[in-house]
C-alpha positions in Angstrom: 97.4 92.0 101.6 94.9 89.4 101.5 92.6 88.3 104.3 94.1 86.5 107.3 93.0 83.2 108.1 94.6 80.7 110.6 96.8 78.0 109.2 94.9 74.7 108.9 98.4 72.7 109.0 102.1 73.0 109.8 102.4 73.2 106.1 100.5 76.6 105.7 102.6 77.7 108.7 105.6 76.8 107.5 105.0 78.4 104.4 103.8 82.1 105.8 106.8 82.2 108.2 109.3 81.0 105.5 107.7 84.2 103.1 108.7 86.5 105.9 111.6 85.4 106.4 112.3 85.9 102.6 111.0 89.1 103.0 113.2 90.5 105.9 116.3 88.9 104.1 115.6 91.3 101.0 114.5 94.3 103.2 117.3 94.0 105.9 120.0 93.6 102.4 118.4 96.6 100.3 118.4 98.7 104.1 122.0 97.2 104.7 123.3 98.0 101.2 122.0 101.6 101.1 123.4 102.6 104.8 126.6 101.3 102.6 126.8 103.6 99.9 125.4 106.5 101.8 128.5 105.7 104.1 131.3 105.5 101.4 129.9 108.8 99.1 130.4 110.8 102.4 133.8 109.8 103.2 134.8 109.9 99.1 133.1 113.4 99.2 134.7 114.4 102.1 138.4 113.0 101.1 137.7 114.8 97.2 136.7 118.2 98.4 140.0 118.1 101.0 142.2 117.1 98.0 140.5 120.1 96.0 141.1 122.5 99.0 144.3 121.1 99.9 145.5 121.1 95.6 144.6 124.9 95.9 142.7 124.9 92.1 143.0 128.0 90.7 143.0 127.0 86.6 139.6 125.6 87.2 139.3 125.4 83.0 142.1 122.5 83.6 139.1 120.5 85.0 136.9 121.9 82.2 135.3 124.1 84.4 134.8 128.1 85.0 136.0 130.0 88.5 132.6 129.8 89.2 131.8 126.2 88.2 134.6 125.2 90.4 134.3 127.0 93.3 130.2 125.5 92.9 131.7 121.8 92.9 134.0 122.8 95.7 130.9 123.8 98.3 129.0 120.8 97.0 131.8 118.6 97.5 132.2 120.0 100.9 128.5 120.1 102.3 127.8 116.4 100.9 128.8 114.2 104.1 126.8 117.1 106.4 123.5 115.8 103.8 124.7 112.3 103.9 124.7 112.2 107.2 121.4 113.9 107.4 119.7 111.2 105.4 121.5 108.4 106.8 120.0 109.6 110.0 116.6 110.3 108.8 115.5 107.3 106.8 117.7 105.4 108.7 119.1 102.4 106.9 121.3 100.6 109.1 118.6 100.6 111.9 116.2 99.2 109.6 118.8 96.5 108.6 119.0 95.6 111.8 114.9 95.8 112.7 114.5 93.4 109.6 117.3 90.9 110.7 116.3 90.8 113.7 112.5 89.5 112.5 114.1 87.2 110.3 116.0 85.4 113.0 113.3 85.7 115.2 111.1 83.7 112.1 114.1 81.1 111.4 113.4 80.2 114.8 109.6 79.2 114.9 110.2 77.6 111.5 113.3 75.2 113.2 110.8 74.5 115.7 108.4 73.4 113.0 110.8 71.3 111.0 112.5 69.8 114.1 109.8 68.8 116.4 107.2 66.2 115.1 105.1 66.8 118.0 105.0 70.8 117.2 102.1 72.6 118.2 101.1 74.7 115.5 98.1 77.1 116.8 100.8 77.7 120.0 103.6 78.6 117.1 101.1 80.3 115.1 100.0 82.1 117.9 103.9 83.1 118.8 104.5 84.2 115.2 101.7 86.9 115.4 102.5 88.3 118.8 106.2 88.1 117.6 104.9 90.3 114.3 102.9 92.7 116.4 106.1 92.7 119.1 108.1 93.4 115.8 106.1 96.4 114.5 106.0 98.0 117.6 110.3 98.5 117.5 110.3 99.5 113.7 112.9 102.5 113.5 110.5 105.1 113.0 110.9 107.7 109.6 112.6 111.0 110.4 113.0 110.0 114.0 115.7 112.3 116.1 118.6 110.3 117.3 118.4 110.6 121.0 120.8 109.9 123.8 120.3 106.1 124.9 119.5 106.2 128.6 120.8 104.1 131.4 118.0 101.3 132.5 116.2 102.5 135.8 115.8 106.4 135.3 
């Protein structure tokens, strides 16, 4: 990124928050979207392998595949959702989804402010946008994070 320099006009402002909110909207889809598919190949993993198990292959050359080659797919097919769920939980798409969303409202806000309110004071929303940013970076979902237990407010 470029140098930062404060906006000389409401139209300068305008135009930085409106970019970010553009830019959460992609990043909270692409995070959305991938939490998605990570979600649905468990499950079809999960329900295929229980099919296989439950079907009881033995001619695994009916599925143009060897004893071996079979019982390979088999374990795959059953340890996928335990490795879904382990990158779901360490890159952490749906949180992120949310983090971005969360921004992007946040930035949907200062620019109604903008549009709506002739007598706007834009070094006070300017000023509110980059302590909202920094507020912002401060709750990102962390990479490879543990889940943790949420804890009650007050201990």
């Amino acid at each position: 990124m470029g140098e930062f320099k404060m906006p000389e006009s409401s139209q300068e402002l305008i135009s930085d928050i409106d970019n970010q909110v553009k830019h959460c909207t992609k990043w909270a889809t692409h995070n959305y979207n991938w939490a998605q598919i990570i979600f649905i190949l468990s499950v079809l993993s999960s329900f295929t392998a229980a099919i296989l198990v439950g079907v009881g292959q033995k001619d695994w050359t009916a599925v143009g595949l060897t004893e071996i080659g079979g019982r390979i797919l088999l374990a795959a097919l059953t340890g996928m959702p335990a490795s879904f769920l382990l990158i779901n939980n360490t890159l952490r798409f749906e949180e992120k989804a949310k983090w971005c969303w969360k921004k992007c409202r946040k930035s949907e806000r200062l620019l109604r402010q903008l549009r709506d309110d002739p007598k706007a004071d834009v070094a006070a929303i300017s000023l509110e946008f980059s302590t909202m940013s920094e507020e912002m970076e401060n709750e990102w979902p962390a990479f490879g994070a543990t889940p943790s237990q949420p804890k009650k407010a007050g201990t």
